[in-house]
C-alpha positions in Angstrom: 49.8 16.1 47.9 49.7 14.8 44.4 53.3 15.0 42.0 51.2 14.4 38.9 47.1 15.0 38.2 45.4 13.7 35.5 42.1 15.4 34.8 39.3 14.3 32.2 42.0 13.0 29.4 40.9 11.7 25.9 43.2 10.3 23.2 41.0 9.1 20.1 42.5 7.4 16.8 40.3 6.9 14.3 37.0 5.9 16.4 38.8 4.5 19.0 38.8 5.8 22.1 41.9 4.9 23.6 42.0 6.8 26.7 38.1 7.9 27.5 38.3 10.8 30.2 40.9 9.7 32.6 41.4 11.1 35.9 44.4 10.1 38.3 45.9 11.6 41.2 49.3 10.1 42.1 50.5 10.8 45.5 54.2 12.6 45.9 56.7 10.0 47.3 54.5 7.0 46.5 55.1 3.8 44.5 51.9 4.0 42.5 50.7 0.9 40.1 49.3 1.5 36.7 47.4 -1.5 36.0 45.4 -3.3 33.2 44.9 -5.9 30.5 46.8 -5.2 27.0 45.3 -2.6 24.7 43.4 -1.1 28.4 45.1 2.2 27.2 48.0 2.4 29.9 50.8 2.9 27.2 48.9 5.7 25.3 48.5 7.6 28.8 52.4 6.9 29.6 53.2 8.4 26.7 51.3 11.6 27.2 52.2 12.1 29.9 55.7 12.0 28.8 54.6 14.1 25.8 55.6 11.6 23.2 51.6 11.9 22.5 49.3 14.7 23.1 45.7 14.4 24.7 42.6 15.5 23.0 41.5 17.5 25.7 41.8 17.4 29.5 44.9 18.2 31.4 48.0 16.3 32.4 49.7 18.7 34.8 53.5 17.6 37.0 53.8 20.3 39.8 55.9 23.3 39.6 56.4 21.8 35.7 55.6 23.5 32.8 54.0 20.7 30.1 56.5 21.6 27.5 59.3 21.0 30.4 57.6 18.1 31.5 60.0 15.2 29.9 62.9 16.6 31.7 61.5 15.6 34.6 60.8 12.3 33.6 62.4 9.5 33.7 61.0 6.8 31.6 61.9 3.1 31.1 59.9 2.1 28.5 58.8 -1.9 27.9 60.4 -2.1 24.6 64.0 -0.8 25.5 65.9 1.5 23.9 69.0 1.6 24.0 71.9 2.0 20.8 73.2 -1.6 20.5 76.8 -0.1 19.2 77.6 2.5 21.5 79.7 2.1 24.7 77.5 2.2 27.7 79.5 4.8 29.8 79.1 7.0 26.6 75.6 6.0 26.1 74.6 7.0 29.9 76.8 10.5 29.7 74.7 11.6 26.9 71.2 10.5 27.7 71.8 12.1 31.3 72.6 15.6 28.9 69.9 15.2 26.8 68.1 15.6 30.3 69.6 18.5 30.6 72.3 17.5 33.4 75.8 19.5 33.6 78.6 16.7 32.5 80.6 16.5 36.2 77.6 15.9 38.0 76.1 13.2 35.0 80.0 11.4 35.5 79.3 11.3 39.3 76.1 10.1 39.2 77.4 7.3 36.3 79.9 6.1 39.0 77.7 5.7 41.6 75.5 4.0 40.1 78.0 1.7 38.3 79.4 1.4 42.2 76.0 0.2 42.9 75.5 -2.2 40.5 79.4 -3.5 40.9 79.7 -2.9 37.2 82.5 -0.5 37.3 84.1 -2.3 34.7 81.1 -1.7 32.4 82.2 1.9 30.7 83.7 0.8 27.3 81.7 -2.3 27.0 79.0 -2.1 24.0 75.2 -2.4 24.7 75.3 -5.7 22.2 78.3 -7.6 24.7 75.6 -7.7 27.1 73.0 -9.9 27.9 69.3 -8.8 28.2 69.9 -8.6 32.0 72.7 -6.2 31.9 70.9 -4.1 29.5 67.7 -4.0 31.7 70.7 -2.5 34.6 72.0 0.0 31.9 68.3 0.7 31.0 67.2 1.5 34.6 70.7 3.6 35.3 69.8 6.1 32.2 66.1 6.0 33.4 67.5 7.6 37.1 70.4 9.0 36.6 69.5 12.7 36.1 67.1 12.3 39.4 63.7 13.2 38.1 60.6 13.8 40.0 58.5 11.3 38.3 60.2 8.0 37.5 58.1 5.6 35.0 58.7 1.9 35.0 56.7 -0.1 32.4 57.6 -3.9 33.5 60.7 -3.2 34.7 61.5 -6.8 35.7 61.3 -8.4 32.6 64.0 -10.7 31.7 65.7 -10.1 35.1 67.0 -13.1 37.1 65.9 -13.4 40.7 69.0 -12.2 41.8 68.8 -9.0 39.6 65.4 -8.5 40.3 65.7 -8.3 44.0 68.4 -6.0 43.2 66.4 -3.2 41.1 63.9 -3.8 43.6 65.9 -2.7 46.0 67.3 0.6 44.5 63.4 1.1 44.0 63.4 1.0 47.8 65.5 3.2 47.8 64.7 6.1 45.3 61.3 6.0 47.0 62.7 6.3 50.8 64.8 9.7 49.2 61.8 11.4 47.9 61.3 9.5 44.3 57.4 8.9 42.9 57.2 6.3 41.1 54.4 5.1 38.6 54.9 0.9 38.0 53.2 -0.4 34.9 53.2 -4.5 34.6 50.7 -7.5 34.6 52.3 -9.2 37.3 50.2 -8.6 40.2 52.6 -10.2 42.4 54.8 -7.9 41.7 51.9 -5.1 42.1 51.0 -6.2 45.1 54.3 -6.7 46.9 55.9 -3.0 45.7 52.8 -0.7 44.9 51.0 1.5 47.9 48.2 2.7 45.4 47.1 1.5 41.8 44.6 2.2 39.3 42.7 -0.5 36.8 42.3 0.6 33.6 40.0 -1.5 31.1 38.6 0.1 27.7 40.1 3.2 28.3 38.7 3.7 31.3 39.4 3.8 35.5 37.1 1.1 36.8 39.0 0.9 40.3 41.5 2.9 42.4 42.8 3.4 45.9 45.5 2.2 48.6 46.5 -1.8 47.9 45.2 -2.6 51.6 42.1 -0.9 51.2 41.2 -2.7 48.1 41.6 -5.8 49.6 39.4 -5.1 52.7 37.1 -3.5 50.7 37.1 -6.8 48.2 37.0 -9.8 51.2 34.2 -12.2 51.3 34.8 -13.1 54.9 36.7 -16.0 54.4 39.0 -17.5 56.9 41.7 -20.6 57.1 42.1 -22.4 60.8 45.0 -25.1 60.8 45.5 -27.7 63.8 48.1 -28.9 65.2 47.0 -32.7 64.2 44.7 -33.8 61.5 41.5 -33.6 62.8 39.4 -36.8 63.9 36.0 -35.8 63.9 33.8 -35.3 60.7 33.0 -32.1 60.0 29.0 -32.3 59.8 29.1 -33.9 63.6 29.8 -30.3 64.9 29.2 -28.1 61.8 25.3 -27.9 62.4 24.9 -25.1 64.4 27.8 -23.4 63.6 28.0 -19.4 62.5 29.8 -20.4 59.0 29.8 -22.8 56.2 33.3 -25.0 55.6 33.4 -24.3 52.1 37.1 -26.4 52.0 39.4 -28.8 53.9 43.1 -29.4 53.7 43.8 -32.9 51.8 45.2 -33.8 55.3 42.6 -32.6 57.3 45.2 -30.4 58.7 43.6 -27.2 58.0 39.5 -25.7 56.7 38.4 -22.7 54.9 35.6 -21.3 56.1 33.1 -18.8 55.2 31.1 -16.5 57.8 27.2 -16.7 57.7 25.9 -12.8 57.0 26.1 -10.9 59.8 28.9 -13.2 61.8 32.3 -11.8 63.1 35.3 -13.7 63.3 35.5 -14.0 66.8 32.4 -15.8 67.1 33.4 -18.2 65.0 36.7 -18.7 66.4 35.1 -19.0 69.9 32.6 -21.9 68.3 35.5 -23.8 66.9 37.6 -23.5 70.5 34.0 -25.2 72.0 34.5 -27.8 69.8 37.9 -28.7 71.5 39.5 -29.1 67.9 43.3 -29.2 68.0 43.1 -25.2 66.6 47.3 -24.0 65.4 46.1 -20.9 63.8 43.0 -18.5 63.0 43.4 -15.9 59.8 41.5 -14.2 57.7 42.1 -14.8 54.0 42.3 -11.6 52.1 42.0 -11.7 48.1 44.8 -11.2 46.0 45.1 -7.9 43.1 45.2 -11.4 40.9 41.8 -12.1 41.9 40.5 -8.5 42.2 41.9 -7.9 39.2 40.2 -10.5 37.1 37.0 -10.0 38.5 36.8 -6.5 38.1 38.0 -6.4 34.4 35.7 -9.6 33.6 32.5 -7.1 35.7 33.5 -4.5 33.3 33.5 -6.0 30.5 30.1 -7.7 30.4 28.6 -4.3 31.9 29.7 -2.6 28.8 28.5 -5.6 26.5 25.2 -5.6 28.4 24.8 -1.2 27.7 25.5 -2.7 24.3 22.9 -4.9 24.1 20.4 -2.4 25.6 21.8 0.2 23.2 20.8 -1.8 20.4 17.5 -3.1 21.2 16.6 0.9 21.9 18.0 1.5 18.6 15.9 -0.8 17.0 12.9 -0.7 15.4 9.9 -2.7 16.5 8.1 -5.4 14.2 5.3 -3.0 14.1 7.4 -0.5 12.8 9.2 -2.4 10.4 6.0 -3.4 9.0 5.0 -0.3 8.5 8.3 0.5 6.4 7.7 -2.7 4.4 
């Protein structure tokens, strides 16, 4: 069942269209990836749907929310933090929790178990300035949870983090998605996409040009590629038993210790594998290779963008008028 729907949203400045008829469905209790290259339009649909903008038309609906009640709901760490440098951070996180409309005694529990969490205890009449960028990104993430909204929004939430600390907010991720927590996860690192998100969406141009469950995209995006290793570098040259085999070696380990091969059309796996055991080749290991969101990612934004440039194109020359035409206006 879906937390929050998008349906058919448009945001236009000027003649831009920044957001060009959206629609989203994002799953209750799921880690869900919002995705795209900058100026795709991710930011300006954050920010309706935490009503800091407000569509053109379509709707932007969080269940059992009213849309004017919608930002208490939300918890939202924005890219460009925003925090007040001079206040103490205890302070800082008591009142952000009641501008979220949380009573005080619960906002002070929920401060000290977080600040337990984080071993931070220590942390309540320091200033936001005595910190460095990575114990403001803690303090940022604390205020973005602490009043336990239904939606949580984190737009690159690693950034500046240390390995250590970024294993650590990883973790409390984990964990706010294991109690119930739906999270939308906003960044270009598609390593990080593809390690923490279940589902995503690609926006480019304003627009949804792919969507669906991480695993299923990368079936759905294979080109039947697999990698066998051996156990010792192989002996024989590859054309003497290549010739009639059911694939192409497309690449081979600098040690001749591994190949990448690619199935003819029409081939499964095991018949390849089978081929290669004929061969009596030293074989360690038989997997496919899946592509990464990196490389889906690229090749779909790249796709969209010279589809668009080619409706251009044929735009114009329909536009146009033909020699014979022009002649006659001459």
């Amino acid at each position: 069942m879906s937390l929050l729907s998008i349906q058919n949203v448009i945001k236009t400045y000027g003649d831009k269209r920044a957001v060009n008829n959206i629609s989203l469905e994002v799953p209750e209790g799921t880690i869900f990836g919002l995705l795209g290259p900058n100026g795709a339009g991710k930011t300006t649909l954050i920010r309706m749907i935490t009503n800091i903008l407000y569509q053109d038309s379509g709707q932007i609906v969080l269940r059992d929310v009213s849309a004017s009640d919608r930002p208490a709901h939300i918890g939202y760490m924005p890219e460009e933090r925003g925090l007040y440098k001079k206040m103490k951070v205890g302070e800082q996180l008591l009142y952000l929790a009641r501008l979220k409309r949380m009573p005080a005694d619960k906002a002070k529990q929920q401060i000290d178990k977080w600040f337990s969490k984080f071993e931070i205890s220590d942390w309540w009449d320091k200033k936001v300035d005595e910190l460095s960028k990575g114990m403001q990104q803690k303090v940022q993430f604390i205020a973005t949870v602490i009043h336990e909204p239904k939606l949580i929004i984190l737009d690159e939430p690693f950034s500046g983090l240390d390995p250590i600390n970024t294993n650590l907010i990883k973790d409390q991720i984990y964990e706010l998605k294991q109690e119930g927590a739906t999270i939308l996860f906003s960044t270009h690192r598609m390593e990080q996409v593809e390690e923490v998100c279940e589902q995503i969406a690609l926006i480019n141009q304003g627009e949804v040009i792919l969507s669906g469950e991480v695993a299923g995209l990368k079936q759905r995006f294979k080109s039947n590629q697999y990698r066998c290793t051996f156990r010792l570098p192989l002996a024989l040259e590859i054309n003497d038993w290549q010739a009639a085999a059911p694939f192409n070696v497309i690449s081979t380990a600098a040690d001749r210790g591994s190949i990448v091969l690619q199935l003819h059309q029409g081939q499964q796996a095991d018949v390849a594998l089978n081929y290669l055991l004929r061969q009596q080749l030293p074989i360690n290991g038989f997997e496919e290779i899946l592509p990464t969101l990196n490389e889906i990612f690229i090749a779909q934004v790249n796709g969209a963008t010279e589809a668009k440039r080619a409706d251009l194109s044929s735009t114009d020359l329909l536009s146009s008028p033909s020699p014979d035409e022009t002649n006659e206006h001459a």
